[in-house]
C-alpha positions, 0 to 999 in steps of 0.5 A: 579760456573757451576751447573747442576741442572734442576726444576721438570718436568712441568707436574709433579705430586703434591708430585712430584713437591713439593718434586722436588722444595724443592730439588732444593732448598736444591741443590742450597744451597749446591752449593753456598758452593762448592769450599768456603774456610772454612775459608771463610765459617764461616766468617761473611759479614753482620755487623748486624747479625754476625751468617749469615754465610755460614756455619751457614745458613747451620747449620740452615737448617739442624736444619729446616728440623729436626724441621718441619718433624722429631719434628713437623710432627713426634711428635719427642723429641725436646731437641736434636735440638738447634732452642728449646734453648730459652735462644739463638735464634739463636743457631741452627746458631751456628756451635761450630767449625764444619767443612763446609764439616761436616755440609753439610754432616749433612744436606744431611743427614737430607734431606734425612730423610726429604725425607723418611718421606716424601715418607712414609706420605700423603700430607692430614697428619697433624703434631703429635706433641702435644705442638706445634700450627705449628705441626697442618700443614698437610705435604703438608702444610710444604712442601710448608713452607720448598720450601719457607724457603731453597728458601729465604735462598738461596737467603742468600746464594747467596748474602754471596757468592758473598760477600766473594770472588765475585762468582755470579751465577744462574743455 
């Protein structure tokens, strides 16, 4: 595993940096599933929590980016986004037979609404959704929140990586 990835620039603006190191972070996820088997890939390596799987930390941050921007911040209909399901906690881990290479191209896709929410918003806005105490956060806020959640979960990924067939690396 060879990437090519680069931090913001150190002299970066405050949405610049933000923005930046949550991408990095979002890249850093999608690299730790180039060239995975797609068996591997919905494979389980952790006995206790059988959905921590590559394809499913996937699938969970598709569903984090939804539920933070597009949920929280935007006022959006949750119905839709499986982290709402109170009869499964885990159900936005679950990939109900999806391909890796389609739950990647779902997340790169939220990421990019993510961004364009993102682009059209002030970092001192704060979230519209009515039900919700977390949607009070103002966009800088959740920024922060999404650098810390894709950074842990990358962590994840890196450790089920090198559990399933031993890749290691840091860029």
């Amino acid at each position: 595993m060879s990437p090519s990835l680069e931090r913001p620039p150190l002299q970066a603006d405050e949405r610049t940096a933000l923005v930046g190191w949550l991408d990095l972070q979002r890249q850093i996820l999608r690299w730790k599933c180039e060239g995975l088997a797609e068996a591997d890939a919905h494979r389980a390596v952790v006995p206790t929590s059988p959905a921590m799987t590559m394809a499913g930390l996937i699938s969970h941050m598709r569903w984090v980016e939804h539920t933070w921007f597009e949920v929280l911040f935007l006022g959006g209909d949750e119905k839709q986004n499986p982290s709402f399901d109170e009869t499964d906690e885990d159900a936005d881990w679950h990939t109900d037979g999806a391909t890796l290479k389609d739950l990647l191209a779902a997340y790169e896709a939220q990421c990019a609404r993510s961004n364009e929410i993102v682009a059209a918003a002030s970092l001192d806005d704060v979230g519209r959704h009515p039900d919700y105490r977390s949607a009070k956060a103002n966009l800088r806020w959740i920024l922060l929140h999404l650098v810390e959640e894709t950074g842990r979960h990358a962590g994840h990924a890196d450790i089920v990586r090198e559990l399933l067939d031993g890749s290691r690396g840091y860029f």
